[in-house]
C-alpha positions, 0 to 999 in steps of 0.5 A: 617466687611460686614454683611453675606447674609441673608439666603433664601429659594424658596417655590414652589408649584403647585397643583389643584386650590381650594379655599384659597390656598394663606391663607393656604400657607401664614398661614404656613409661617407666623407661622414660622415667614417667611416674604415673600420677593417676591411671585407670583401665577398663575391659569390655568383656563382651567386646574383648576391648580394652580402655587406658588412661593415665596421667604421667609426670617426669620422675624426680631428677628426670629431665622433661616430657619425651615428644609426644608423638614419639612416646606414642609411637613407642608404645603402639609398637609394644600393644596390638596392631588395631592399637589406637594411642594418644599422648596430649598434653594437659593444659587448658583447651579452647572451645566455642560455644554455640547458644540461641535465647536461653541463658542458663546453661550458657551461664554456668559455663562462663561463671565456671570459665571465669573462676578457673573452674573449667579444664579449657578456656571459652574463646567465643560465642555464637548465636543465631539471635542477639538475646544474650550479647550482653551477658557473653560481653559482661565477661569479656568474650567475643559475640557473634550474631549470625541470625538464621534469616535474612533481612526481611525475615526469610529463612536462609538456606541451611546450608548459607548459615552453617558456611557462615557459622563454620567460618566462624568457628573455624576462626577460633580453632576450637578443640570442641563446639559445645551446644548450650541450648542451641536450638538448630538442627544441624546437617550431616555435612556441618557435623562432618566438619568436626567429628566427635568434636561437638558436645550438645545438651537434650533436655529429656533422659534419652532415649526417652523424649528425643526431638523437640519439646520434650518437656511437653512429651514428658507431661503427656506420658506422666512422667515421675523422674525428668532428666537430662543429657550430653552427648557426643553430637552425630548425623542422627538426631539426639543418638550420638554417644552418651556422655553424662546424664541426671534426673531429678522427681517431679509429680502431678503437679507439675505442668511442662513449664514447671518441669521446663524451670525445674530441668534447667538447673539439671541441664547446666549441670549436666552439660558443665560435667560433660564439657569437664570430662571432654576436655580432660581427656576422660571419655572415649567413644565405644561405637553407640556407647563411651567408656567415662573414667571420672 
């Protein structure tokens, strides 16, 4: 019989940088017989503001994991008081994801989700046209149709279908929305309803080429390099927090749809990345700027 899985816990903290943080952290840890399986630490000199992730695991002979919450207080009480502290467990967290027509980023996610490769689970799908019902229903997940328009094709009020699309969501009790091409500007109010908790792929390396067809904004402005972007979504358009980016070369040659093709590989990738790191706990938001321990 295979031996079950070692329990895990993610201890994450991020606070005005002091001295001996690292021995006030570790103390705590190692008086509930933690071992400290991997960790990583950071300071913004500028900002004088420290940034801590380990991943801790019960010392051999030790019996189990403290309560979360209780290991949490433990140490805010031992760093500063503007002291943020998080303890989580490491398990495999669910998500929704939103799309519209375009299959590929969608694609590489359920492949990943399919083979164990992604640290959470996808349990379900949303899109505001039908198109890829029956990709999603190929492996196994739930698809939800919530067009944008009524029965005779009028637009409904934004504020009708985002109601719907937050019933919806809220459902499934999703750790993170992830927008893979899903090509609807969303309200303040429907962001509001999931702070820091909505990742969304750009198909241009912001801030260049923010809004809409950016493919065609790089053609016009001659553009070597084309790229793209995931990022924490917020109220403004295109300017949350950044959390993964990549590029790849193009020339003269290229006309904005040969860029578009060119650039889908590196979006689905890109997002993929970004969706691992939220979902391992490797990412925390520094005002308009994260802190990524990869």
């Amino acid at each position: 019989m295979a031996a079950s899985a070692v329990a895990r816990e993610i201890v994450l903290v991020d606070c005005p940088d002091d001295v001996g943080l690292i021995h006030r952290i570790t103390g705590v840890l190692g008086a509930h017989r933690l071992n400290i399986e991997s960790n990583h630490e950071f300071v913004d000199t500028d900002a004088r503001h420290f940034f801590f992730r380990a991943e801790v695991t019960p010392a051999v002979g030790a019996a189990v994991l403290p309560a979360s919450g209780a290991l949490a207080e433990e140490l805010t009480r031992v760093l500063p008081s503007a002291a943020r502290v998080r303890v989580t467990r490491a398990e495999r967290r669910p998500i929704v994801v939103c799309a519209t027509r375009e299959p590929h980023c969608l694609g590489e996610l359920l492949l990943l989700d399919t083979v164990g490769d992604l640290p959470g689970r996808i349990v379900a799908v949303i899109s505001n046209h039908d198109t890829l019902r029956g990709l999603v229903e190929r492996f196994g997940l739930p698809f939800h149709h919530l067009p944008h328009h009524d029965a005779v094709g009028s637009d409904l009020p934004r504020e009708t279908h985002e109601m719907e699309l937050a019933r919806v969501i809220d459902s499934y009790a999703p750790e993170y929305v992830v927008l893979a091409r899903y090509m609807r500007v969303l309200s303040e109010d429907f962001v509001g309803r999931y702070p820091d908790r909505i990742v969304n792929i750009h198909h241009s390396f912001l801030p260049a080429f923010a809004g809409a067809s950016p493919y065609r904004q790089a053609f016009a402005r001659g553009v070597k390099v084309i790229g793209a972007t995931a990022h924490v979504v917020t109220a403004e358009l295109d300017d949350g927090p950044i959390i993964a980016q990549d590029v790849i070369h193009v020339d003269h040659t290229f006309t904005p749809e040969r860029m578009a093709q060119a650039g889908r590989d590196v979006e689905k990738l890109v997002l993929a990345k970004a969706v691992r790191l939220v979902l391992e706990e490797r990412v925390f938001l520094h005002g308009r700027r994260t802190v990524v321990f990869e």
